[in-house]
gemmi code that builds the backbone of each chain (N, CA, C; Angstrom):
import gemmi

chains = {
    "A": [
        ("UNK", (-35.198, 10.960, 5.624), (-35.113, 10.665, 4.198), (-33.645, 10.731, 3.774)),
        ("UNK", (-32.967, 9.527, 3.409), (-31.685, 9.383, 2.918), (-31.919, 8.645, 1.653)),
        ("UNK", (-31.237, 9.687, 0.671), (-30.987, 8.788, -1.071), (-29.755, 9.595, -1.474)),
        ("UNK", (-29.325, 8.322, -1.763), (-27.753, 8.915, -2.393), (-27.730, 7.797, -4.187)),
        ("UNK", (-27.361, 8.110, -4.727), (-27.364, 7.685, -6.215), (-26.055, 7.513, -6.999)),
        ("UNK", (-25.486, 7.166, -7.879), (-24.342, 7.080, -9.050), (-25.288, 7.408, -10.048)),
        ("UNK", (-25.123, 8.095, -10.704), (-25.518, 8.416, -11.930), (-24.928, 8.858, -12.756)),
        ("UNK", (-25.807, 8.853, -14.206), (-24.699, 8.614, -15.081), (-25.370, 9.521, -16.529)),
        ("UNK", (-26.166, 10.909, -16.258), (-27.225, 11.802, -16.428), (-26.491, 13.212, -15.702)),
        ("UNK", (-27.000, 13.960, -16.415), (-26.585, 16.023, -15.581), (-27.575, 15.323, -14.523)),
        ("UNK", (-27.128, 16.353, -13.279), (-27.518, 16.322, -11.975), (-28.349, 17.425, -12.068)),
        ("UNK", (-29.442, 17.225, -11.237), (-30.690, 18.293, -10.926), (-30.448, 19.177, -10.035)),
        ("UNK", (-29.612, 19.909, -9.596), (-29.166, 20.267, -8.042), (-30.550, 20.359, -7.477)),
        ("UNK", (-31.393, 21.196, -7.934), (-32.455, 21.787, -7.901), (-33.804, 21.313, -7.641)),
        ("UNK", (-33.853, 19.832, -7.997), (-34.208, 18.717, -7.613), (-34.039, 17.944, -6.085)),
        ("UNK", (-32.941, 18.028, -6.276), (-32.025, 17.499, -4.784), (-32.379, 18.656, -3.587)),
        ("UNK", (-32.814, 20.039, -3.894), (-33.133, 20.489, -2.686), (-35.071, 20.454, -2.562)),
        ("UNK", (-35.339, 20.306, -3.501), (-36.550, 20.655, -3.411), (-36.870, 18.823, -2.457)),
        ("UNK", (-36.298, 17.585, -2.721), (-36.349, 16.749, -2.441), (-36.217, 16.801, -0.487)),
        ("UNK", (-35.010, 17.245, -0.361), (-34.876, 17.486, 1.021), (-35.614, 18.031, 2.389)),
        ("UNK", (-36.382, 19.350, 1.546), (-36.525, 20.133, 2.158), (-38.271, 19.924, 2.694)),
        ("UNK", (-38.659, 20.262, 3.440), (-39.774, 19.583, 4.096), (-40.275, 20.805, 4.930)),
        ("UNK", (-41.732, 20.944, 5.995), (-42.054, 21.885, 6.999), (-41.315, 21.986, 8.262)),
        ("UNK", (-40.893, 21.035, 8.336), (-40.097, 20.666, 9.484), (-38.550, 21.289, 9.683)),
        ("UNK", (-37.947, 21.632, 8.431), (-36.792, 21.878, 7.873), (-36.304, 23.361, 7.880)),
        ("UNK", (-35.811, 23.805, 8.666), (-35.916, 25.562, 8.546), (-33.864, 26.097, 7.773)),
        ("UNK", (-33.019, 25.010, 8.108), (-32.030, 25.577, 6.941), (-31.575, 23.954, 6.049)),
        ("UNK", (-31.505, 24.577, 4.514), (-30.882, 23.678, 3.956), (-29.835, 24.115, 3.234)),
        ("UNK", (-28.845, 22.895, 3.150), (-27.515, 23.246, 2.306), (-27.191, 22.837, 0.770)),
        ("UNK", (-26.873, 23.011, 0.165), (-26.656, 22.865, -1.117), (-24.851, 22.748, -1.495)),
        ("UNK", (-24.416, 21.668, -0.953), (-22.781, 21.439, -1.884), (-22.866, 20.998, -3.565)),
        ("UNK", (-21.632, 21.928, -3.898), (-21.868, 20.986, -5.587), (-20.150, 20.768, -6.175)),
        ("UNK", (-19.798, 19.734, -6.142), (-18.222, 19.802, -6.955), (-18.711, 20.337, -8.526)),
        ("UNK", (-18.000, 20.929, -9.088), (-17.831, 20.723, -10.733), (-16.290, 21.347, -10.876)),
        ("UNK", (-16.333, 20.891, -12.121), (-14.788, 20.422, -13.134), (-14.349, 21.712, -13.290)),
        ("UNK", (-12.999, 22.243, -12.872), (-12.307, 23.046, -12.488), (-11.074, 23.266, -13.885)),
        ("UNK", (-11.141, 24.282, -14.064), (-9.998, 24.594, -15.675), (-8.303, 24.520, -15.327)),
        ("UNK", (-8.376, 24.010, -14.375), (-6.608, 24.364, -13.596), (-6.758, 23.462, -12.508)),
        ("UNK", (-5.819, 21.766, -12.900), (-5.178, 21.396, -11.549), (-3.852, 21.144, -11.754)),
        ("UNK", (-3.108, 21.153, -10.565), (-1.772, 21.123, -10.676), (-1.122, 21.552, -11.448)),
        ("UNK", (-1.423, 22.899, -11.804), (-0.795, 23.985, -12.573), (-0.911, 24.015, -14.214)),
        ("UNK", (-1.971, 22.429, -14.350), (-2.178, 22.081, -15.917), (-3.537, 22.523, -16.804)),
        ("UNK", (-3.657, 23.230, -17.529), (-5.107, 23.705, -17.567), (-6.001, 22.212, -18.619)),
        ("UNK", (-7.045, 22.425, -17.624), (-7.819, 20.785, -18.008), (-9.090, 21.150, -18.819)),
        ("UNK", (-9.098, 20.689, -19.641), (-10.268, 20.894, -20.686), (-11.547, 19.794, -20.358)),
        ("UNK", (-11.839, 18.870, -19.136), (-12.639, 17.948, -18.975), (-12.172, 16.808, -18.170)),
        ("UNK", (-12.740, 16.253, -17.536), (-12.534, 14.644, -16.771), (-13.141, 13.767, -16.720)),
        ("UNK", (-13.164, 12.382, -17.040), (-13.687, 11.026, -17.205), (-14.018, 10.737, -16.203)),
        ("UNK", (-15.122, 10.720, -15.203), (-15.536, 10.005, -14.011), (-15.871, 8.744, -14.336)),
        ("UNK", (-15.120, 7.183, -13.530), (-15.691, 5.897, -13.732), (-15.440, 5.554, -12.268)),
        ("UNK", (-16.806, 4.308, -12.008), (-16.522, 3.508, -10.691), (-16.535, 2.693, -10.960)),
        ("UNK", (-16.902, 1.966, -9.759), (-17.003, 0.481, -9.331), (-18.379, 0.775, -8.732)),
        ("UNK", (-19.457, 0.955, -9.490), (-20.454, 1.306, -9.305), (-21.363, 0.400, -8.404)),
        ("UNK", (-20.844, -0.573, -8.529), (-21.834, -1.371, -7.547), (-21.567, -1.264, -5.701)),
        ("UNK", (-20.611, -1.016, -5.730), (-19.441, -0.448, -4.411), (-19.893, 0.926, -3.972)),
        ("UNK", (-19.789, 1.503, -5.198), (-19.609, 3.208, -4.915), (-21.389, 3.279, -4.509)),
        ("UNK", (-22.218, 2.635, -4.936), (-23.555, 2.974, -4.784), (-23.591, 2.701, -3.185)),
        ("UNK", (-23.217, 1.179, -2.938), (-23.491, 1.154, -1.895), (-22.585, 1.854, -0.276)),
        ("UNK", (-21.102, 2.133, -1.010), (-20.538, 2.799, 0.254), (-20.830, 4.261, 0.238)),
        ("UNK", (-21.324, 4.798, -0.454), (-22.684, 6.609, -0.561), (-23.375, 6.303, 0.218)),
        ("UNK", (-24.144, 5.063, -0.084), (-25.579, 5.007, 0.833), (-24.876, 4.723, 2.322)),
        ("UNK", (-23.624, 4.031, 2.501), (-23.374, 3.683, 4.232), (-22.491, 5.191, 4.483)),
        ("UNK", (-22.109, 6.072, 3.827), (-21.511, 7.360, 4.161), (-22.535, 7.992, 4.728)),
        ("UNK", (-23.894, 8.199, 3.716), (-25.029, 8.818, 4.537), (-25.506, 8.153, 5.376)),
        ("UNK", (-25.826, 7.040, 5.287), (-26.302, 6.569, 6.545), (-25.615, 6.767, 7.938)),
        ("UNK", (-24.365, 6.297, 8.231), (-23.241, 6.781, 9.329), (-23.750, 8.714, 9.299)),
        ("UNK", (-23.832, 9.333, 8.338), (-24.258, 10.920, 8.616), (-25.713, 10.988, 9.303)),
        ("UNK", (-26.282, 10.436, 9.131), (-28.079, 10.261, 9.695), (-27.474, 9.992, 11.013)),
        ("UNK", (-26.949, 8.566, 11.391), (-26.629, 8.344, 12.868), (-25.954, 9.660, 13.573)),
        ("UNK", (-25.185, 10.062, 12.708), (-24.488, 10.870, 13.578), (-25.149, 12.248, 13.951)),
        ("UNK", (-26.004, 12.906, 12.777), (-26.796, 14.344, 12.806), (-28.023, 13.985, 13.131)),
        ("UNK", (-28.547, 13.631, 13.886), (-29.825, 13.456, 14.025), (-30.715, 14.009, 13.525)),
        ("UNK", (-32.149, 13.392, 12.391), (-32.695, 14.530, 12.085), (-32.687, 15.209, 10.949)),
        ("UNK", (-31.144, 14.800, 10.197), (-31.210, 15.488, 8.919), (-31.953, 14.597, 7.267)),
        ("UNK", (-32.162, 15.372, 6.712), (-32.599, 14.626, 5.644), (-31.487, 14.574, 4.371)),
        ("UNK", (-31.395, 14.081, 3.791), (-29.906, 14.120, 2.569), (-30.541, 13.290, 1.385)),
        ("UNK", (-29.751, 14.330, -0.097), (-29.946, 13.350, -1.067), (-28.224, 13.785, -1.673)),
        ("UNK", (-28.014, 12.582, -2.088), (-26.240, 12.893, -2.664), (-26.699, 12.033, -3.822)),
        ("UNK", (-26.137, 13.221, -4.749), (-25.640, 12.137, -6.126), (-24.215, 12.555, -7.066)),
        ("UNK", (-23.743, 11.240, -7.318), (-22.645, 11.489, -7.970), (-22.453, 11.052, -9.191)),
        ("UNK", (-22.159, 11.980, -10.258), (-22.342, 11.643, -12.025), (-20.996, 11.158, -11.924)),
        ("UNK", (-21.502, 10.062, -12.955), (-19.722, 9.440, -14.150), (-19.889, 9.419, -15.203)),
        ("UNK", (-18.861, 9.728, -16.348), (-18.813, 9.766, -17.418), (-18.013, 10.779, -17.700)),
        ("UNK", (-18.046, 11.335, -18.899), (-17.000, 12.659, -19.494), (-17.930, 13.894, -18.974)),
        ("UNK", (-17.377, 14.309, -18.210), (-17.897, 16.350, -17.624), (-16.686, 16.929, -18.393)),
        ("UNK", (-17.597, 17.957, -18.731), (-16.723, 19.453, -19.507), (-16.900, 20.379, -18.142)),
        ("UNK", (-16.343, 21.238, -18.252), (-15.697, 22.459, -17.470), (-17.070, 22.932, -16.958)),
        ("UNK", (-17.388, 23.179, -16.011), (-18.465, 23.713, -14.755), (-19.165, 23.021, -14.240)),
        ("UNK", (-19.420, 21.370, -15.264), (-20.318, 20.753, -15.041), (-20.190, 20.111, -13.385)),
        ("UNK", (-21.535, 19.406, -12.884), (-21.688, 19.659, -11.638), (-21.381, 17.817, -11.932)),
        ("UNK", (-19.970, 17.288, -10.824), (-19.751, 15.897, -10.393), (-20.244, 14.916, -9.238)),
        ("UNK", (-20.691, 16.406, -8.591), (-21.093, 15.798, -6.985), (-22.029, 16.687, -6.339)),
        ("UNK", (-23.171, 16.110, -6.326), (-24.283, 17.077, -5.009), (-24.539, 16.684, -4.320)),
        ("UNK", (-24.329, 17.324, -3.366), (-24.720, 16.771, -1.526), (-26.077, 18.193, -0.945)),
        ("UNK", (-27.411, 17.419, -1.040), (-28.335, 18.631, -0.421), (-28.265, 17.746, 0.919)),
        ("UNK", (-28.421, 18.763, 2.348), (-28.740, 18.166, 3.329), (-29.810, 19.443, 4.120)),
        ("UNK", (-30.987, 18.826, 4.655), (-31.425, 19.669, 5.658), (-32.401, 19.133, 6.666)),
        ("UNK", (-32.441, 20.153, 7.853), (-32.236, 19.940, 9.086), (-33.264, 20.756, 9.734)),
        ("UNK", (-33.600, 21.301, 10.855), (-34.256, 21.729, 11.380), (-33.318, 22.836, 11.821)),
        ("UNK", (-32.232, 22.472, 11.965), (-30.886, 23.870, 11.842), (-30.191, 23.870, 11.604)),
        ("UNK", (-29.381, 24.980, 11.511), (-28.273, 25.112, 10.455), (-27.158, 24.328, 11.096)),
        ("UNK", (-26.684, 24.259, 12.193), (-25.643, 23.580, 12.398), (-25.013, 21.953, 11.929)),
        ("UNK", (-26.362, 21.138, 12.502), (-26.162, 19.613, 11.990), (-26.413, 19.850, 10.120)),
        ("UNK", (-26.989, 21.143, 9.532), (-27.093, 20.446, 8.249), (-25.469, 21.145, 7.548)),
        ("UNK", (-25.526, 21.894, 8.167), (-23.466, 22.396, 7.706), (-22.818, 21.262, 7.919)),
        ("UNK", (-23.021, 20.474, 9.032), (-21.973, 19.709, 9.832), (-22.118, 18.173, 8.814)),
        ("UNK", (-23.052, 18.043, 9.039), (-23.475, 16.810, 8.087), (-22.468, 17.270, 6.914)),
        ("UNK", (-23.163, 18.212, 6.224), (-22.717, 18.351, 5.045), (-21.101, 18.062, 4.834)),
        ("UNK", (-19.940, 18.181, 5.423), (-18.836, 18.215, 5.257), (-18.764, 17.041, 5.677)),
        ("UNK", (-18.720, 16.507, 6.533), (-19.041, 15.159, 6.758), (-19.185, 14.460, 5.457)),
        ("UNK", (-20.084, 14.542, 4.896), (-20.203, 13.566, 3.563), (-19.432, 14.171, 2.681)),
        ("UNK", (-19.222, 14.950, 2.294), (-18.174, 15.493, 1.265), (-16.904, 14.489, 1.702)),
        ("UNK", (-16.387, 14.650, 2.523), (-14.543, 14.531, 3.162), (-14.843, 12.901, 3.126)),
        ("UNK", (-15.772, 12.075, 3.437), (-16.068, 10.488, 3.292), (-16.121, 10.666, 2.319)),
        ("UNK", (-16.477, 11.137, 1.172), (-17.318, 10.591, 0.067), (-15.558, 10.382, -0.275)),
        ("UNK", (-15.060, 11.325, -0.739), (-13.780, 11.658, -1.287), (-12.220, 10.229, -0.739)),
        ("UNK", (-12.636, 9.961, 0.733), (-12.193, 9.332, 1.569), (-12.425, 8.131, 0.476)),
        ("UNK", (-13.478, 7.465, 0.736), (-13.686, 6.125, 0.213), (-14.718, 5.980, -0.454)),
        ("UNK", (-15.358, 6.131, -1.442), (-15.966, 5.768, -2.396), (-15.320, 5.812, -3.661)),
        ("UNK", (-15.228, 4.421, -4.147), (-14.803, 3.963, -5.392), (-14.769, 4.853, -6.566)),
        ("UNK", (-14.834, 6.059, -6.554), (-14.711, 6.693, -7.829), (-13.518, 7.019, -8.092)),
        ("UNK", (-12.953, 6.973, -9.647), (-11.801, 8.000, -9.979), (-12.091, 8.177, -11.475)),
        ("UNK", (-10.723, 9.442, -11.469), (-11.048, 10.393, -12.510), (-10.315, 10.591, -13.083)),
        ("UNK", (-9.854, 10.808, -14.404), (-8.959, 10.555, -15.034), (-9.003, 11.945, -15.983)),
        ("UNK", (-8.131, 12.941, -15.549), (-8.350, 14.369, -16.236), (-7.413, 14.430, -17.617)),
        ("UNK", (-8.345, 15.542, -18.390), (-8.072, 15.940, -20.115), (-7.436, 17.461, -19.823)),
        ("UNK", (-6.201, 17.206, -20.633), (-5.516, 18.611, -20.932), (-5.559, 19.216, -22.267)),
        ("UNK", (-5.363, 20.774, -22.358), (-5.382, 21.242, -23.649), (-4.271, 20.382, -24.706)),
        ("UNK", (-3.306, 20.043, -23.706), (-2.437, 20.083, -24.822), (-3.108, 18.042, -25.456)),
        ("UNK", (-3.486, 17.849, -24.763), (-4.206, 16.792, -25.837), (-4.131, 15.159, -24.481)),
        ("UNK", (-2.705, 15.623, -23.656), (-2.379, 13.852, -22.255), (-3.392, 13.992, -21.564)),
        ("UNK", (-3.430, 13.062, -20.502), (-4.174, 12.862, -20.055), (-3.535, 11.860, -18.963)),
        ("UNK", (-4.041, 11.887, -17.737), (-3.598, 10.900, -16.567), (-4.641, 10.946, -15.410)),
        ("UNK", (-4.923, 9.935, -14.647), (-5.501, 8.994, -13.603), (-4.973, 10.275, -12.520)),
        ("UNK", (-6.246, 10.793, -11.571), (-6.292, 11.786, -10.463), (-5.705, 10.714, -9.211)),
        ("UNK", (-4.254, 10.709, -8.413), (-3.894, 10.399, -7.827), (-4.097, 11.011, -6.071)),
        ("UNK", (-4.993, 11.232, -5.392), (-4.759, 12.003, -4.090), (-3.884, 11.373, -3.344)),
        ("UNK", (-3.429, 10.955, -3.487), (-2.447, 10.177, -2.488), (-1.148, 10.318, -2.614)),
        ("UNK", (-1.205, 10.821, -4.474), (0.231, 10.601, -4.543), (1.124, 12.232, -4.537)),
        ("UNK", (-0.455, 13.258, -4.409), (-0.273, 14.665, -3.580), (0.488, 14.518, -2.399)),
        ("UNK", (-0.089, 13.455, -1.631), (0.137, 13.528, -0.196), (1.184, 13.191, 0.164)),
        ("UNK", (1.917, 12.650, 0.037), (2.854, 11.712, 0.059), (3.962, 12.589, 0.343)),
        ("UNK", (4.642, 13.539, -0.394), (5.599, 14.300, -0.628), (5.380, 15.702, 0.682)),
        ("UNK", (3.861, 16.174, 0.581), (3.506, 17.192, 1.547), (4.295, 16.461, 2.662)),
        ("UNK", (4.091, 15.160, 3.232), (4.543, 14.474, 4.505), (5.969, 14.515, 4.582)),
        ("UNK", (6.583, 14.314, 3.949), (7.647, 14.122, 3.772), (8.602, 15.304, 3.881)),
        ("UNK", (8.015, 16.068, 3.693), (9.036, 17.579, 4.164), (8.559, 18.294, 5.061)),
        ("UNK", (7.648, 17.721, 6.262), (7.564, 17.854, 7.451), (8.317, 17.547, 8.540)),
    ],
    "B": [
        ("UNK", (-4.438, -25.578, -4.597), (-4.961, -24.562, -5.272), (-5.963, -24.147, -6.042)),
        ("UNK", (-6.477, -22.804, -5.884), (-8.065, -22.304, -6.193), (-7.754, -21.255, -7.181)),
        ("UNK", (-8.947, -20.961, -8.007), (-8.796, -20.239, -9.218), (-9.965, -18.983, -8.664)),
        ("UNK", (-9.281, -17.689, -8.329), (-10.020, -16.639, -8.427), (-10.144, -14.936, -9.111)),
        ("UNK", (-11.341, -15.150, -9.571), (-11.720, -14.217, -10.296), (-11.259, -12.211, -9.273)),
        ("UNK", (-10.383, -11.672, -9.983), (-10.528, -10.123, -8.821), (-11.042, -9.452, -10.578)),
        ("UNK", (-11.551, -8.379, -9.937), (-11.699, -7.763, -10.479), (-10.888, -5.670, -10.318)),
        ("UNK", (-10.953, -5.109, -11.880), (-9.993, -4.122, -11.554), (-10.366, -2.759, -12.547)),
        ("UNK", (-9.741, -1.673, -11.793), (-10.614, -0.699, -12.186), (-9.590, 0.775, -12.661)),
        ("UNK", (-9.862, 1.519, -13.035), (-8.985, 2.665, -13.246), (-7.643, 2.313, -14.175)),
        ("UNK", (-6.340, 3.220, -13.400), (-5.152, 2.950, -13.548), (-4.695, 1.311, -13.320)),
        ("UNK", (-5.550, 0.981, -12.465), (-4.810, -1.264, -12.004), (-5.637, -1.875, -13.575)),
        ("UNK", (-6.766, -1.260, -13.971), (-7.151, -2.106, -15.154), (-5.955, -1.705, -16.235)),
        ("UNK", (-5.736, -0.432, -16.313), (-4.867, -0.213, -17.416), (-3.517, -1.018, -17.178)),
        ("UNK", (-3.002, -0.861, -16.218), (-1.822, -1.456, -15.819), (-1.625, -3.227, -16.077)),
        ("UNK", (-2.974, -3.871, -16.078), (-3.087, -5.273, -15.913), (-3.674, -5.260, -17.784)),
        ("UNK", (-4.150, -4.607, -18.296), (-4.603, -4.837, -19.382), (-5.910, -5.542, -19.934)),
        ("UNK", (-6.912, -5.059, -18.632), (-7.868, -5.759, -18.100), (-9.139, -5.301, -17.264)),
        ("UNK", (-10.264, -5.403, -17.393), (-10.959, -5.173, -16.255), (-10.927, -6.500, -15.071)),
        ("UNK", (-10.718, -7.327, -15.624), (-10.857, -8.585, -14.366), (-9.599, -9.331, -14.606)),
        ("UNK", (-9.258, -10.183, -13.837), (-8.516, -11.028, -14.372), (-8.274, -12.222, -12.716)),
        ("UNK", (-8.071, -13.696, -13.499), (-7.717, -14.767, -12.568), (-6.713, -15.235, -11.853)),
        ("UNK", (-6.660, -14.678, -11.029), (-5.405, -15.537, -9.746), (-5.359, -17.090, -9.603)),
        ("UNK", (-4.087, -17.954, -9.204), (-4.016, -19.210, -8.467), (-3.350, -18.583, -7.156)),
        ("UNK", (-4.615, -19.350, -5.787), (-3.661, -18.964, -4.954), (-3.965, -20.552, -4.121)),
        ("UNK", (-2.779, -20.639, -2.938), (-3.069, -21.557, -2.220), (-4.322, -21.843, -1.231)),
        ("UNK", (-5.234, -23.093, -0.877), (-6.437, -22.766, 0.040), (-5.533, -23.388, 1.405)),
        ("UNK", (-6.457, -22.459, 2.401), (-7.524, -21.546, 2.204), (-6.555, -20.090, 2.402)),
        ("UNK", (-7.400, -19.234, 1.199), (-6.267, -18.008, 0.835), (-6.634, -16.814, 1.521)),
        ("UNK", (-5.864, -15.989, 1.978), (-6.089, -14.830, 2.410), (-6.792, -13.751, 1.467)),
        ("UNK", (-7.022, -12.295, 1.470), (-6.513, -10.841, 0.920), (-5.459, -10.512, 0.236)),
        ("UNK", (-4.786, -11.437, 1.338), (-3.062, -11.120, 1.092), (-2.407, -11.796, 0.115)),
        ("UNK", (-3.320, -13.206, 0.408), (-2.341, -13.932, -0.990), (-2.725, -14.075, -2.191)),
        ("UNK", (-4.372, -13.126, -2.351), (-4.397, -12.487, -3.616), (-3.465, -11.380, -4.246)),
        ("UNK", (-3.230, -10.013, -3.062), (-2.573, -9.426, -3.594), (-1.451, -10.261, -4.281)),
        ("UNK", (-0.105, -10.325, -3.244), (0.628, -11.608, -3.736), (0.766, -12.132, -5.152)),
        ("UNK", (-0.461, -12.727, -5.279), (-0.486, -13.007, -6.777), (-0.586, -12.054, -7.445)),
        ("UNK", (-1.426, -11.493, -7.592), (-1.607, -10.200, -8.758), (-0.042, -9.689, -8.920)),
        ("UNK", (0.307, -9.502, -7.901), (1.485, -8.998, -8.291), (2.677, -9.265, -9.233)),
        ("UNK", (2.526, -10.684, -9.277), (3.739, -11.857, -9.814), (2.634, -11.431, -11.060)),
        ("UNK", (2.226, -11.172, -11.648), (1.238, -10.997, -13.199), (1.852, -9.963, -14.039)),
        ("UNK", (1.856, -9.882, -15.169), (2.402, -8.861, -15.868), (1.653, -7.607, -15.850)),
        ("UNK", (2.296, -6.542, -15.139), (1.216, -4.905, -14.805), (1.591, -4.991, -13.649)),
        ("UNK", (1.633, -6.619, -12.521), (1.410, -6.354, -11.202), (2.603, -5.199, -10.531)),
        ("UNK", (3.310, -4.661, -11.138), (4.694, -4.080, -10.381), (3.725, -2.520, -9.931)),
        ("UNK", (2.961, -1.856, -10.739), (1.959, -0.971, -10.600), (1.437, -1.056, -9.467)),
        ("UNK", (0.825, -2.442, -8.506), (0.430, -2.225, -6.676), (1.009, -2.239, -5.959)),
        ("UNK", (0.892, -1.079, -4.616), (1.759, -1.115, -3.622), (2.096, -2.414, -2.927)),
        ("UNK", (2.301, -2.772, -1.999), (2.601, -3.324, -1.498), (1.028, -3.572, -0.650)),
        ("UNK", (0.307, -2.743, -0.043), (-0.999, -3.294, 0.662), (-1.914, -2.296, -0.137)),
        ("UNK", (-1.996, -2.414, -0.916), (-3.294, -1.834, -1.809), (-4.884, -2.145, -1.003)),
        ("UNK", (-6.139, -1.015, -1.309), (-7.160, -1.525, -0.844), (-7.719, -2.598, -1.740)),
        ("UNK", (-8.262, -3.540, -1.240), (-9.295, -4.437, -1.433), (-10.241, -4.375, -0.497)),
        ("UNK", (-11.503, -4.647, -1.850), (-12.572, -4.869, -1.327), (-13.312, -6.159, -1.839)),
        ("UNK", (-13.926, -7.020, -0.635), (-14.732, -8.364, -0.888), (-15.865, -8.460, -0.831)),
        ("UNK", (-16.861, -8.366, -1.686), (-18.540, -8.068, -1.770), (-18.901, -6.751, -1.190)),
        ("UNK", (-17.852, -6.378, -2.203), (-18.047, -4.589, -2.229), (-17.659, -4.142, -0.395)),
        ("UNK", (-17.103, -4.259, 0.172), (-16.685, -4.030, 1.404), (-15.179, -3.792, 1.587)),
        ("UNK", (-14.462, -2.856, 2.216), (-13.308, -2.533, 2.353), (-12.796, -3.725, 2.919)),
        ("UNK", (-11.542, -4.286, 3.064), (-11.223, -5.522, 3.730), (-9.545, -6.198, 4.277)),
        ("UNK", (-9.436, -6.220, 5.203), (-8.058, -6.424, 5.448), (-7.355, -7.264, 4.909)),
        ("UNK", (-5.916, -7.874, 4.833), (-5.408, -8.556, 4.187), (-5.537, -10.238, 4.789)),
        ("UNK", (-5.660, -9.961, 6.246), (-5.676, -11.123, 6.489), (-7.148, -11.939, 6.618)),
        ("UNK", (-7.534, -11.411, 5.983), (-9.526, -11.922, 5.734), (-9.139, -13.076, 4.936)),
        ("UNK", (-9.595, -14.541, 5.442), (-9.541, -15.295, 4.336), (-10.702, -14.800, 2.609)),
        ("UNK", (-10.731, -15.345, 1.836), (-11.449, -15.304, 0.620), (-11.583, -16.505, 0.136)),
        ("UNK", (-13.171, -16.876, -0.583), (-13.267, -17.741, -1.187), (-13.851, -17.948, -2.598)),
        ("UNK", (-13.610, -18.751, -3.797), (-14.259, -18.736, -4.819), (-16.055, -18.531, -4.899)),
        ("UNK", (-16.253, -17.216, -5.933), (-17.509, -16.936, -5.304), (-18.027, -16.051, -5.026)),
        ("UNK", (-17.037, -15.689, -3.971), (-16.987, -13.986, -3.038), (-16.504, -13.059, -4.558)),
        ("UNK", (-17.319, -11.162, -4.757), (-16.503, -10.550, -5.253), (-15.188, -9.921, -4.888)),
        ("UNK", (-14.228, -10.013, -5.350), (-12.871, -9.533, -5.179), (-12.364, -8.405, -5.991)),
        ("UNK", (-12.183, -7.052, -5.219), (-11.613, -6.103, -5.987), (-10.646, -5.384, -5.952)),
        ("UNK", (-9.591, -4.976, -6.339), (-8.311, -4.338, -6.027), (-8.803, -2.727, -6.416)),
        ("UNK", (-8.804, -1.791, -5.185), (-9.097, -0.873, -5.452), (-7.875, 0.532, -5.539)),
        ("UNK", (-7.952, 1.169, -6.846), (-6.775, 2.080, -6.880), (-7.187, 3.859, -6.395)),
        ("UNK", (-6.108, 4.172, -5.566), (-6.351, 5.001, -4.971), (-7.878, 6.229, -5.460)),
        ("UNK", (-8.602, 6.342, -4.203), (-10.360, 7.280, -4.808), (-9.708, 8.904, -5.009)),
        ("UNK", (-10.967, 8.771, -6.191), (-10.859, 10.387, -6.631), (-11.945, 11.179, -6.773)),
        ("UNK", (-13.279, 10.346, -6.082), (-14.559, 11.358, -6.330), (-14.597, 12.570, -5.830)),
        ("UNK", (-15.647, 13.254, -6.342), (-15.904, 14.561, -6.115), (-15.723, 15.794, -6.989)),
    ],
}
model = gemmi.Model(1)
for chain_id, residues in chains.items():
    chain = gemmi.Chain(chain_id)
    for i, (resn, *xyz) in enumerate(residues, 1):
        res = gemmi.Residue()
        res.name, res.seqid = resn, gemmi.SeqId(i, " ")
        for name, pos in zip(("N", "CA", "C"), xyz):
            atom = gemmi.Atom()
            atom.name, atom.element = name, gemmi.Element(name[0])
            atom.pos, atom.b_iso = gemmi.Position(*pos), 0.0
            res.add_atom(atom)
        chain.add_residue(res)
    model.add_chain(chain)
structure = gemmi.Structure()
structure.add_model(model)
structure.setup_entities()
């Protein structure tokens, strides 16, 4: 059982495991991103999630799918909200489970580090003091390399 | 020359002033000689030099031809999660 979603609704986490989890299934995992009060030293009052939703739906569903090939066995539901999240709210759930703990850990990071990799989403974070700017990972990276 | 529709998202929509917008490129055109164009557009100074694109929602190299028809998207660096 693989379902991965864009949505655009609060996420059920709670939902997502009860979905997964089966007789067959003896550990399951539960990942959840939510909206963090401090990046890059700026304290953020909220972030705008938007995609390319027709993309992002379908390169989720080929992230999990490539995770099925690879973990044999596991079951997964991922969903990822867009729109305006306030502070705790949950952006990303990844339930996966397995018959053991290893492939459903392993899976699990697996889709996290793809999802992040390449699926069409970005985010565009809110500060107290009122700016606001487009979440660049790349343009983190760039500089780390460079003074290596 | 062919008239194609890309479409654009995030920071490249803000930058272009636009969610979509129309290229002329020469046939039969690459990836590449969409980017190319976009670039010569007012905003275009905002894409790297090999930015991702994607063609019917698929990641895609530069030297992939493209044709009127196909979706075309200039994608600006991902931030899910």
């Amino acid at each position: 059982m693989i379902r991965t979603a864009i949505v655009d609704v609060p996420i059920d986490a709670s939902a997502l495991l009860t979905a997964v989890t089966s007789p067959a299934t003896g550990a399951t995992t539960l990942f959840l991103g939510t909206v963090r009060d401090v990046n890059e030293g700026r304290a953020v009052t909220g972030i705008e999630y938007s995609a390319y939703t027709a993309m992002a739906s379908d390169e989720l569903q080929r992230v999990a799918d490539e995770a099925a090939a690879r973990f044999e066995g596991i079951r997964v539901v991922v969903e990822h909200r867009i729109g305006t999240l306030h502070l705790e709210e949950v952006s990303v759930a990844i339930a996966v489970a397995h018959a053991r703990r290893g492939p459903a850990l392993d899976a699990q990071r697996f889709i996290i580090e793809e999802l992040k990799r390449r699926v069409p989403i970005w985010k565009r974070e809110h500060y107290v003091d009122g700016d606001w700017q487009w979440v660049d990972p790349t343009a983190h990276a760039a500089p780390l390399e460079a003074t290596t | 020359m062919t008239q194609l529709q890309v479409l654009l998202f995030a920071s490249y929509a803000d930058a272009f002033g636009a969610g979509a917008v129309t290229v002329s490129v020469p046939e039969p055109a690459t990836v590449a000689d969409v980017v190319s164009a976009l670039r010569k557009l007012p905003g275009g100074s905002v894409l790297p030099a090999l930015p991702l694109v994607a063609v019917d929602r698929r990641y895609t190299p530069g030297a992939v031809p493209v044709v009127a028809g196909q979706e075309i998207a200039v994608i600006p660096p991902v931030a899910g999660g």
